[in-house]
KOLBASE-419373 format. One record per residue: residue number from 1; residue in one letter; x, y, z of N, C-alpha, C in turn. Coordinates in Angstrom, 1 decimal. Example, Ala and Ser with C-alpha at 12.3 -4.5 7.8 and 13.67 -1.06 7.14 Angstrom:
! KOLBASE-419373
nr/rest/npx/npy/npz/capx/capy/capz/cpx/cpy/cpz
1/a/13.2/-5.7/7.8/12.3/-4.5/7.8/13.2/-3.3/7.8
2/s/12.8/-2.2/7.1/13.7/-1.1/7.1/12.9/0.0/7.9
! end
This chain:
! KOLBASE-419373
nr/rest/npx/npy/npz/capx/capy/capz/cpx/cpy/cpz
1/x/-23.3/-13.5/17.5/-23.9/-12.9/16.3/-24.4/-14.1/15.4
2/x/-25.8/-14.0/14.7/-26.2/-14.6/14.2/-26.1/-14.1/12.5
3/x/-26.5/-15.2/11.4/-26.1/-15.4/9.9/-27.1/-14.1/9.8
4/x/-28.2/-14.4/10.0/-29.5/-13.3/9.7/-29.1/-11.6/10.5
5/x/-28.0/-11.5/10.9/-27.6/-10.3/11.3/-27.2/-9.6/10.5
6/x/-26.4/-10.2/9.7/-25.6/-9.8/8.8/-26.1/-10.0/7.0
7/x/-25.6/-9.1/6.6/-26.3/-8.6/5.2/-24.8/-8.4/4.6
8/x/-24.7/-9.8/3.6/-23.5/-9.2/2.6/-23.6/-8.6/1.2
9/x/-22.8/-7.4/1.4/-23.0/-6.8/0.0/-22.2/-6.9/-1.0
10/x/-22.3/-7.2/-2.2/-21.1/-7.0/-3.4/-21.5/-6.2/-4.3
11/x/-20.4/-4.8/-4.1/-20.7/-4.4/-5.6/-21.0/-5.0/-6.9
12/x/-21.5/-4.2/-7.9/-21.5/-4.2/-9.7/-20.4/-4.6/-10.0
13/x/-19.4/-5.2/-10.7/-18.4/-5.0/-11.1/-18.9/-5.2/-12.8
14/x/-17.5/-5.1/-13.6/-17.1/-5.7/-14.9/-16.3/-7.0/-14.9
15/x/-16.7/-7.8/-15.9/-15.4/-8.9/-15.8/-15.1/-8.8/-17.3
16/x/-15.3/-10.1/-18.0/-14.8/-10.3/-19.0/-14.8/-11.8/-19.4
17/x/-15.5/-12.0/-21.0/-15.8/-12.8/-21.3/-14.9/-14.2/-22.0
18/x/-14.9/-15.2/-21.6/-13.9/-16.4/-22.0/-14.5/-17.8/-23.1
19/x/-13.9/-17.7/-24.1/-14.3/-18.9/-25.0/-13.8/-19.5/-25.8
20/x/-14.0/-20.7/-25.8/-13.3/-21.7/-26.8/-13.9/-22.1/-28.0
21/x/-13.2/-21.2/-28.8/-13.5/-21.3/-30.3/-13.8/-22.7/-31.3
22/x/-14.4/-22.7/-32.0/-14.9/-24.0/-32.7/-13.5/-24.4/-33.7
23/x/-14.1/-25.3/-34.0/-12.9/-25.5/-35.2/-12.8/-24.8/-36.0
24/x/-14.2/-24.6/-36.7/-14.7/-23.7/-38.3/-13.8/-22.2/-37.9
25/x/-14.2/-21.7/-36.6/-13.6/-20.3/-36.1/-12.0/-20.3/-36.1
26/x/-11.4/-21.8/-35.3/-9.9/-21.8/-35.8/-9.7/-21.5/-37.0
27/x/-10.2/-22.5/-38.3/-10.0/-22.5/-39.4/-9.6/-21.3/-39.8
28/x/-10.8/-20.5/-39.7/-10.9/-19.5/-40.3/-10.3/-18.3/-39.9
29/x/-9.9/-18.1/-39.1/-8.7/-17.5/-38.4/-7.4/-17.5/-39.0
30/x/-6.9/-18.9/-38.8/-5.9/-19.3/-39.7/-5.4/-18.5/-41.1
31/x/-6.9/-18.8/-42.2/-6.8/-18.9/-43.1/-6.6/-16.8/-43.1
32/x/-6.9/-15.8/-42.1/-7.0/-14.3/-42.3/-5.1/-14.3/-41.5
33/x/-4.4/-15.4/-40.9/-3.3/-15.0/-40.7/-2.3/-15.7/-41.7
34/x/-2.6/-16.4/-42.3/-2.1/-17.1/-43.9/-2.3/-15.7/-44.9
35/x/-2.9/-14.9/-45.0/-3.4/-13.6/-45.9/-3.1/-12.2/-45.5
36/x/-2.2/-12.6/-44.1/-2.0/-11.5/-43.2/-1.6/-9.9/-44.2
37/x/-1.5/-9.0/-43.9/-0.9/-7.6/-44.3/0.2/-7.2/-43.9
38/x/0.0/-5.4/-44.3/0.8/-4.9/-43.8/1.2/-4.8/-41.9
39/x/2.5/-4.8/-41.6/2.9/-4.8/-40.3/2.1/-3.7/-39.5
40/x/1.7/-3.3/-38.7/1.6/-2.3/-38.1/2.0/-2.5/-36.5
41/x/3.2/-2.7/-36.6/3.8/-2.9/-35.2/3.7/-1.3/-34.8
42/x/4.4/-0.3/-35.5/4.2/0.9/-34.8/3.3/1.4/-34.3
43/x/1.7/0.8/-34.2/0.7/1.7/-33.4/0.2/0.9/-32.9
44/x/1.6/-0.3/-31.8/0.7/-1.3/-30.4/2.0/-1.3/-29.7
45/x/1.5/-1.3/-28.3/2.5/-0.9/-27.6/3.6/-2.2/-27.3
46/x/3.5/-3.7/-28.0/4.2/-4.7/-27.6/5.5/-4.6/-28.2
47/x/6.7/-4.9/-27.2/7.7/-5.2/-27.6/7.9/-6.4/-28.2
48/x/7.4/-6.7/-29.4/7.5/-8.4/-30.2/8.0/-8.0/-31.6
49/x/8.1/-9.1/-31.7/9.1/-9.4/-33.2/7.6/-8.9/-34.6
50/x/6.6/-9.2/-34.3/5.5/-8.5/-35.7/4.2/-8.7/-35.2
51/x/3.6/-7.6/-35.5/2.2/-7.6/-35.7/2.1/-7.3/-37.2
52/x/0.7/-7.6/-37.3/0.3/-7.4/-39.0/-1.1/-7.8/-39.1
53/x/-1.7/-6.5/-39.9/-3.1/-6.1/-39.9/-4.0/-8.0/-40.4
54/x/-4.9/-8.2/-40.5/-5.4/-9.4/-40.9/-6.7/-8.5/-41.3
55/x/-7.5/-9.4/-42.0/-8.9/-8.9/-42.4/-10.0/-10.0/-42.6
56/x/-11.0/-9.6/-42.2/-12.3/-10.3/-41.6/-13.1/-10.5/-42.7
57/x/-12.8/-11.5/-43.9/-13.7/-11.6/-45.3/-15.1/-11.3/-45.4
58/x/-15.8/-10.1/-45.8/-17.0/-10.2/-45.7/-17.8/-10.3/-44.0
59/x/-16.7/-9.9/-43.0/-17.3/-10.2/-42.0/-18.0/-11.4/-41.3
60/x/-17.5/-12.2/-41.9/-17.6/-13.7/-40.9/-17.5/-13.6/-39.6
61/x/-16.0/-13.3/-39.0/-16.0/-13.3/-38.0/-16.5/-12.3/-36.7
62/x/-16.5/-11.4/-37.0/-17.5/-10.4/-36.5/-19.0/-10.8/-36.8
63/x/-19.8/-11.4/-37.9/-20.7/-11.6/-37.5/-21.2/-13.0/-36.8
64/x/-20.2/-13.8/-36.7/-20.6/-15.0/-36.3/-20.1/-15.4/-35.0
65/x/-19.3/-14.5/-34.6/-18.7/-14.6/-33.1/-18.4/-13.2/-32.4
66/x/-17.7/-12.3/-32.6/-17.8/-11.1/-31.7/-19.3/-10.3/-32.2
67/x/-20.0/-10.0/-32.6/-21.1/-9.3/-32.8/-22.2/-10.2/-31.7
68/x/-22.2/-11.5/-31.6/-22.7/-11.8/-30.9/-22.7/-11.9/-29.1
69/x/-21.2/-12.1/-29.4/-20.6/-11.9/-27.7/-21.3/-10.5/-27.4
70/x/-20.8/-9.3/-28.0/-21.1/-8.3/-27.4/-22.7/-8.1/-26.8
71/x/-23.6/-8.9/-26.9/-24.9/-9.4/-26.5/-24.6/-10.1/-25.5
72/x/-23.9/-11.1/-25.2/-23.6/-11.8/-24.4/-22.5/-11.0/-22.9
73/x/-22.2/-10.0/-23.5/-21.8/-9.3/-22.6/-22.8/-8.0/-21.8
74/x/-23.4/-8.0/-23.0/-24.6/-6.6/-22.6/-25.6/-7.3/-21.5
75/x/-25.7/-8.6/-21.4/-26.8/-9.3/-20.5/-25.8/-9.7/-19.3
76/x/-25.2/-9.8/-19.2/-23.6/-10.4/-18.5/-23.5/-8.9/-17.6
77/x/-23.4/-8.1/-18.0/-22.3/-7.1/-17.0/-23.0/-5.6/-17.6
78/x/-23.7/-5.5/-18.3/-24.3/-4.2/-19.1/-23.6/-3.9/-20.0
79/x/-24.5/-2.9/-21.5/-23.9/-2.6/-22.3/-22.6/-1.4/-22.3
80/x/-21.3/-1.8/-22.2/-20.3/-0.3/-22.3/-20.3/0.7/-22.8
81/x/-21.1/0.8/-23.8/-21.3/1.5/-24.8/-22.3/2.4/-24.8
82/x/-23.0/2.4/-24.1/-24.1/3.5/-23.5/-23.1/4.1/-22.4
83/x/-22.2/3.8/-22.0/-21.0/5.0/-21.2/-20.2/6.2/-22.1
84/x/-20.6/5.4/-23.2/-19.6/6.7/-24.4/-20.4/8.0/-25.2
85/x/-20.0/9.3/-24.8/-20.7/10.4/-24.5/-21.1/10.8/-26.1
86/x/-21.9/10.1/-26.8/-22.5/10.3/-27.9/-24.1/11.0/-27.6
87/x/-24.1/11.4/-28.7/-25.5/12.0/-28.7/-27.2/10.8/-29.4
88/x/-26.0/9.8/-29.9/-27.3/9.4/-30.9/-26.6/7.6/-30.3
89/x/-27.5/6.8/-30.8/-27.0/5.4/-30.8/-26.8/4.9/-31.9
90/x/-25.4/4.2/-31.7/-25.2/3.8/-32.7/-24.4/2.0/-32.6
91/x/-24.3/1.5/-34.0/-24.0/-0.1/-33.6/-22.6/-0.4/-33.4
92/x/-22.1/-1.4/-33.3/-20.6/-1.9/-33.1/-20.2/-2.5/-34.3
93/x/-18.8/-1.7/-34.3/-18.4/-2.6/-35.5/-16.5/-2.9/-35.1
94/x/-15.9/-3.7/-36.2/-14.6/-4.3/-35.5/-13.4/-3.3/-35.9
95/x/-13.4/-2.7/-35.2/-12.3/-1.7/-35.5/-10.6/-2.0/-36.3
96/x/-10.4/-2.6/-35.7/-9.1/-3.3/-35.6/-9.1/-4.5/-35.0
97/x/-8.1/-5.4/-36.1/-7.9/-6.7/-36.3/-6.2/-7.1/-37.0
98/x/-5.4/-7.9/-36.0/-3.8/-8.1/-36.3/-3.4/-9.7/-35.6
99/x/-2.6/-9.8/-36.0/-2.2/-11.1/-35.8/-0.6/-10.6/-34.7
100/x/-0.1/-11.0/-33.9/0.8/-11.2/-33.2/1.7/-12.3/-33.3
101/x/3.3/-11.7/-33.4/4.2/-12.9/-33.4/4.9/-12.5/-32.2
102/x/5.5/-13.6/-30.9/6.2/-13.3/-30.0/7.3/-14.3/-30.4
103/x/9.1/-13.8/-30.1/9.7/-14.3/-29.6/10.1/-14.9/-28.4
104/x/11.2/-15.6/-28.2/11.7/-15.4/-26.6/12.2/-14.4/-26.0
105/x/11.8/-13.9/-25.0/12.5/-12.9/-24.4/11.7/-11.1/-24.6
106/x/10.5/-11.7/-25.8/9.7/-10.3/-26.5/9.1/-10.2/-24.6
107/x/8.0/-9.0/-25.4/7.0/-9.2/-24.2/6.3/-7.9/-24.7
108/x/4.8/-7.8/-23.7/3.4/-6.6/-24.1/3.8/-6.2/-23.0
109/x/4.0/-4.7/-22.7/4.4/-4.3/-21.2/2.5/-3.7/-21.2
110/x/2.2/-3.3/-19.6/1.3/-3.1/-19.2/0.4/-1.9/-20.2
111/x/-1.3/-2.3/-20.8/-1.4/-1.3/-21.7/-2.8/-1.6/-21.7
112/x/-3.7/-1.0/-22.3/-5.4/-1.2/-22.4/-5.3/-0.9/-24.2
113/x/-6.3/-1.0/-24.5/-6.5/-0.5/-25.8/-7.7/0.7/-26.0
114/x/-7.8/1.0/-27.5/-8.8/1.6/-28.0/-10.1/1.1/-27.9
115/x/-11.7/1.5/-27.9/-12.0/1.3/-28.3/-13.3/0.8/-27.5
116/x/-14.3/0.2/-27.3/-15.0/-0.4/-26.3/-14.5/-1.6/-25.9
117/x/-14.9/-2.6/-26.9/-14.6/-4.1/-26.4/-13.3/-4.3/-27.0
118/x/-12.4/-5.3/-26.2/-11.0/-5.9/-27.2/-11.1/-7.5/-27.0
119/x/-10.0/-8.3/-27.6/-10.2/-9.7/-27.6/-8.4/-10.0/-27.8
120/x/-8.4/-10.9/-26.9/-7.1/-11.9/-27.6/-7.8/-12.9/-27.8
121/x/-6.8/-13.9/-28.5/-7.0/-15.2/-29.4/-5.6/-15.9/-29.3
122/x/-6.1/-17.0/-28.6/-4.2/-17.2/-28.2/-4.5/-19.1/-29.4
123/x/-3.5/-18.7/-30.6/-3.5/-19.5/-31.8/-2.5/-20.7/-31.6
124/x/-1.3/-20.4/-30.9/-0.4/-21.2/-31.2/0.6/-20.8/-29.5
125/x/1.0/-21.6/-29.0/1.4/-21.4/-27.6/2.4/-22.6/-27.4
126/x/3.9/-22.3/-27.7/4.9/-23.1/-27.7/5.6/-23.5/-26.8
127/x/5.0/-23.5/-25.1/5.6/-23.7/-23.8/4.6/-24.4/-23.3
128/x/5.5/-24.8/-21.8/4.3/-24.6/-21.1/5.0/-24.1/-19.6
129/x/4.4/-23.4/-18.9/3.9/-22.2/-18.2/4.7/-23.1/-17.0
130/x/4.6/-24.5/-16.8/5.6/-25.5/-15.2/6.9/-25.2/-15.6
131/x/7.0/-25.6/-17.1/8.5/-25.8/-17.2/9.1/-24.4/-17.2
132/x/8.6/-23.1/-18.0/9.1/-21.6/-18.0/9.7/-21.2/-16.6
133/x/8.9/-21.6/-15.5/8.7/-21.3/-14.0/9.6/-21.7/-13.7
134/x/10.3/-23.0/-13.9/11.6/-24.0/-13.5/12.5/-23.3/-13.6
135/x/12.7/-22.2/-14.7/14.2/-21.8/-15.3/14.7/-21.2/-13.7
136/x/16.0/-21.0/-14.0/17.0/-20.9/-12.1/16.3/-19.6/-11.9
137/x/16.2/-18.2/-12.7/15.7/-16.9/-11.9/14.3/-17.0/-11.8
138/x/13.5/-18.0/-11.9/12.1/-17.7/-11.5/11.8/-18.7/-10.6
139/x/12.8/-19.9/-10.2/12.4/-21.1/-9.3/12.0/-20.5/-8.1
140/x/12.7/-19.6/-7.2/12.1/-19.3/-5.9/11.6/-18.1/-5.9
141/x/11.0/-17.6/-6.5/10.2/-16.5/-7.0/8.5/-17.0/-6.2
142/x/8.0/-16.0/-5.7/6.5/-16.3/-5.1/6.0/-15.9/-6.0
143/x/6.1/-15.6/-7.3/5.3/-14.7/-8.2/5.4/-16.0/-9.5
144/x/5.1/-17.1/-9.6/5.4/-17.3/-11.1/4.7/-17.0/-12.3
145/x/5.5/-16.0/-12.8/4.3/-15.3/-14.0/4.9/-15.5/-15.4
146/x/6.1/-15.9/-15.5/6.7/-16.4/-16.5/6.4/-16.8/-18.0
147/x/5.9/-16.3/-18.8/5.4/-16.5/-20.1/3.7/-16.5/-20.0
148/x/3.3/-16.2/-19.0/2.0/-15.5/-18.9/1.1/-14.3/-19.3
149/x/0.0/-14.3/-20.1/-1.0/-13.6/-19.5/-1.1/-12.9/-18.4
150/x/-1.6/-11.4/-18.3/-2.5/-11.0/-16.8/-3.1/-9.9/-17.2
151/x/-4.4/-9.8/-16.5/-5.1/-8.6/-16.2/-4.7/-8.2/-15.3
152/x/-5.1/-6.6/-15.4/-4.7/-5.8/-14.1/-5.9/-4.4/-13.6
153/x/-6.4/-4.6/-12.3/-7.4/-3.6/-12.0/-7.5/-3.6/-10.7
154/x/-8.0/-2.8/-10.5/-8.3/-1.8/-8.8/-9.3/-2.6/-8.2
155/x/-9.4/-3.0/-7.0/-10.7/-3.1/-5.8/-11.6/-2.5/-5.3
156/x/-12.5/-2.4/-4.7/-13.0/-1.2/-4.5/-12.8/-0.5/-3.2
157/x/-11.2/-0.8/-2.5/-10.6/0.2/-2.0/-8.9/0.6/-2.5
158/x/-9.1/0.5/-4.2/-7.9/0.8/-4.3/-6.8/0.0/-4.7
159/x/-7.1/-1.7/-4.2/-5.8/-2.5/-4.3/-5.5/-2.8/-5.3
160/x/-4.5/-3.3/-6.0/-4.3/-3.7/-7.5/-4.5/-5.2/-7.4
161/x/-5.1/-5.5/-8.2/-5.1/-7.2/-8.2/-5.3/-7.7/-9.2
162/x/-4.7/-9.1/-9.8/-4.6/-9.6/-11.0/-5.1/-11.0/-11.1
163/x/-5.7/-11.1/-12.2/-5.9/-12.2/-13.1/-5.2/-13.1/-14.0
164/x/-4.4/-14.2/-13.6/-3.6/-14.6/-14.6/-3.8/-15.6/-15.5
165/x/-3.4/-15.9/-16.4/-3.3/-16.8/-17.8/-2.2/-17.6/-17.5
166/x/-2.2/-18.8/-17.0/-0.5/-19.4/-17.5/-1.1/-20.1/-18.9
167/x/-0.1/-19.8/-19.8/0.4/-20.0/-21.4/1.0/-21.9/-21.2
168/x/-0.2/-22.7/-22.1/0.0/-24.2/-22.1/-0.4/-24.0/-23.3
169/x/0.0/-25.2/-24.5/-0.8/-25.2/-25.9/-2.2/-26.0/-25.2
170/x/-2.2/-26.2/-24.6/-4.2/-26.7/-24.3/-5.1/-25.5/-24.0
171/x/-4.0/-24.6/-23.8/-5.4/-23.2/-24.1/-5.2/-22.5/-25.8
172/x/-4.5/-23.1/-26.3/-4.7/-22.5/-27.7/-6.4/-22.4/-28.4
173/x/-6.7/-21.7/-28.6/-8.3/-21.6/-29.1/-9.4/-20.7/-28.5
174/x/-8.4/-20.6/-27.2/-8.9/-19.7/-26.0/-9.2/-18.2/-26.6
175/x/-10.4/-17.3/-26.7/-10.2/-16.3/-26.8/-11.1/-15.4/-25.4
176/x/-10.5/-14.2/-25.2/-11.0/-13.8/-23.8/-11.6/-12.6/-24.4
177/x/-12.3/-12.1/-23.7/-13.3/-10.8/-24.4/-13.6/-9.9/-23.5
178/x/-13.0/-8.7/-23.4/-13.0/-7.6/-22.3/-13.1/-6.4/-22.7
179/x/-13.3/-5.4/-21.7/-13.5/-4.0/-21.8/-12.1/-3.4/-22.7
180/x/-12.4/-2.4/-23.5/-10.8/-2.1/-23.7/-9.8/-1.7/-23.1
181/x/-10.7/-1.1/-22.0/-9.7/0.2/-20.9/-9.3/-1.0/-20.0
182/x/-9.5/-2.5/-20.2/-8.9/-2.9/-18.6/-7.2/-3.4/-19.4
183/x/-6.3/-3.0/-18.4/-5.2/-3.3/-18.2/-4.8/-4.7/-18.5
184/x/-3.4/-4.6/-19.1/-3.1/-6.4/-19.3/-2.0/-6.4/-19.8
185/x/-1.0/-7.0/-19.8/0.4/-7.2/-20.2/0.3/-8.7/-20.4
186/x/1.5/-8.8/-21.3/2.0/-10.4/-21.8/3.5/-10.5/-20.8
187/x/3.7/-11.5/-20.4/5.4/-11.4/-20.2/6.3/-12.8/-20.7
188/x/7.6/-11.8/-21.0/8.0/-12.7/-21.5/8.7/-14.8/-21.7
189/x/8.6/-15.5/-22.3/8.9/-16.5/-22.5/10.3/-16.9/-22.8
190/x/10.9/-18.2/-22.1/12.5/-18.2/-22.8/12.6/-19.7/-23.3
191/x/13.9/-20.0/-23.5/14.3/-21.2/-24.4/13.8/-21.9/-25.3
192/x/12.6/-21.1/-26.2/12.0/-22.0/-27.0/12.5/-20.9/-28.3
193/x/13.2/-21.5/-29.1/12.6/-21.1/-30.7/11.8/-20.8/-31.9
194/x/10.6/-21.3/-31.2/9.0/-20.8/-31.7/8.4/-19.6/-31.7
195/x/7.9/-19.0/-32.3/7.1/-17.9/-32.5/6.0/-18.5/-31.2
196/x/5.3/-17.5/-30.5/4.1/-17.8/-29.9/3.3/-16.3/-30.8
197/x/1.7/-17.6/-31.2/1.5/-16.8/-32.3/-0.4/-16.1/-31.4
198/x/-0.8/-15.3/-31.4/-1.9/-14.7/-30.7/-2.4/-14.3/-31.8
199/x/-3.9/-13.4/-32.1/-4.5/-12.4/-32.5/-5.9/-11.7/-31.4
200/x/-5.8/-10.3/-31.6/-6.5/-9.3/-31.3/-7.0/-8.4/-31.7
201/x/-7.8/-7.8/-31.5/-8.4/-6.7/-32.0/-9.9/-5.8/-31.2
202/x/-9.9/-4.5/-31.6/-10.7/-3.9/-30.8/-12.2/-3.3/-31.8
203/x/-13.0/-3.2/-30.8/-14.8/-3.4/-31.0/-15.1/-2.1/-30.4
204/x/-15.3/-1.0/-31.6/-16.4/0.5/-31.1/-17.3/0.7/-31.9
205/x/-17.8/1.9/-31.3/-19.5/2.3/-31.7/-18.7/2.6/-33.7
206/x/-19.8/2.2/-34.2/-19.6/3.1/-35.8/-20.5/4.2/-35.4
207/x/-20.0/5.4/-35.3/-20.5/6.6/-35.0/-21.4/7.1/-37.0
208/x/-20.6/6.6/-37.5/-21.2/6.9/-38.9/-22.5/6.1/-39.1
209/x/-23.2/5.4/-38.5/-24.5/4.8/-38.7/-25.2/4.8/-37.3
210/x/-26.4/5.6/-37.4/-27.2/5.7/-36.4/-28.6/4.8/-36.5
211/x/-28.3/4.5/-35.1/-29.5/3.4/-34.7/-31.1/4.1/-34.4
212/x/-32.1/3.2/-34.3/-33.0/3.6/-33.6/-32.8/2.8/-32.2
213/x/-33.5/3.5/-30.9/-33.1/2.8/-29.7/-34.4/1.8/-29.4
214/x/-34.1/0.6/-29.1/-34.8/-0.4/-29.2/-35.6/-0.2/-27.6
! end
């Protein structure tokens, strides 16, 4: 059998977008989890020590980094938002926005969010991901997932298969930008005393303002 016999095909898929925030974007980050709010741990499914709402001054950060990504994903993988059974078009705006505190031992069990687009923002990351793995119940483990990140989604015959984050402070700044409905859990971290500090938030249509279709 020859190369020219054969015709490989790859589905469409979705992925999900990865970036390293500027300083000015740390800054400023910072400065909405120094101002943080009220907690609203009750309506996210993480088992952690606090969440608590933050807020986007005037829209800086939505206009100067997620308003743009979501362009950058509409040319990337197509817009998601022409999948949501609306009648009219309409634009994106940031729905929700919270800052995350993890302990040791907390953890995000398996969960998607609201919304079209979502984002973590990993701020502050007090391990690292060789030494967690070392501890005696995960040393001979074929799995080391230990204070990790993961996505989680289907093949296109069904299999589950994952994407992982191992958690180092040299990905602090890292923010990832994905569908909301894809799957993802945090797991938990041990022996450290630190908060590991994240933020998130999810990106839908404002159904209250209607577009013209370009």
């Amino acid at each position: 059998m020859t190369l020219n016999q054969v015709k490989v095909v790859r589905p469409e898929s979705c992925g999900w977008l990865e970036k390293n925030l500027s300083i000015q974007e740390m800054d400023y980050l910072w400065r909405c989890v120094d101002n943080r709010k009220e907690s609203i741990k009750n309506t996210l499914a993480g088992n952690i020590h606090e969440s608590n709402k933050i807020i986007d001054e005037n829209d800086w950060f939505w206009k100067n980094t997620l308003n743009p990504l979501t362009h950058v994903y509409a040319n990337e993988f197509g817009n998601l938002g022409e999948n949501i059974p609306v009648n009219q078009f309409h634009s994106y705006f940031l729905q929700s926005f919270w800052v995350n505190y993890q302990k040791q031992g907390e953890f995000n069990p398996p969960h998607n969010h609201n919304g079209v687009y979502s984002f973590v923002i990993w701020m502050k990351i007090p391990t690292r991901h060789f030494e967690q793995n070392r501890l005696s119940f995960a040393l001979n483990s074929n799995t080391h997932k230990v204070s990790s990140f993961e996505f989680q989604y289907e093949d296109i015959i069904g299999e589950q298969r994952y994407f992982t984050y191992e958690m180092n402070p040299e990905i602090e700044g890292t923010m990832l930008f994905f569908p909301s409905r894809l799957m993802h859990q945090v797991f938990p971290f041990y022996n450290c005393g630190e908060d590991r500090i994240s933020i998130s938030g999810n990106i839908s249509l404002n159904t209250k303002e209607v577009m013209e279709k370009v």
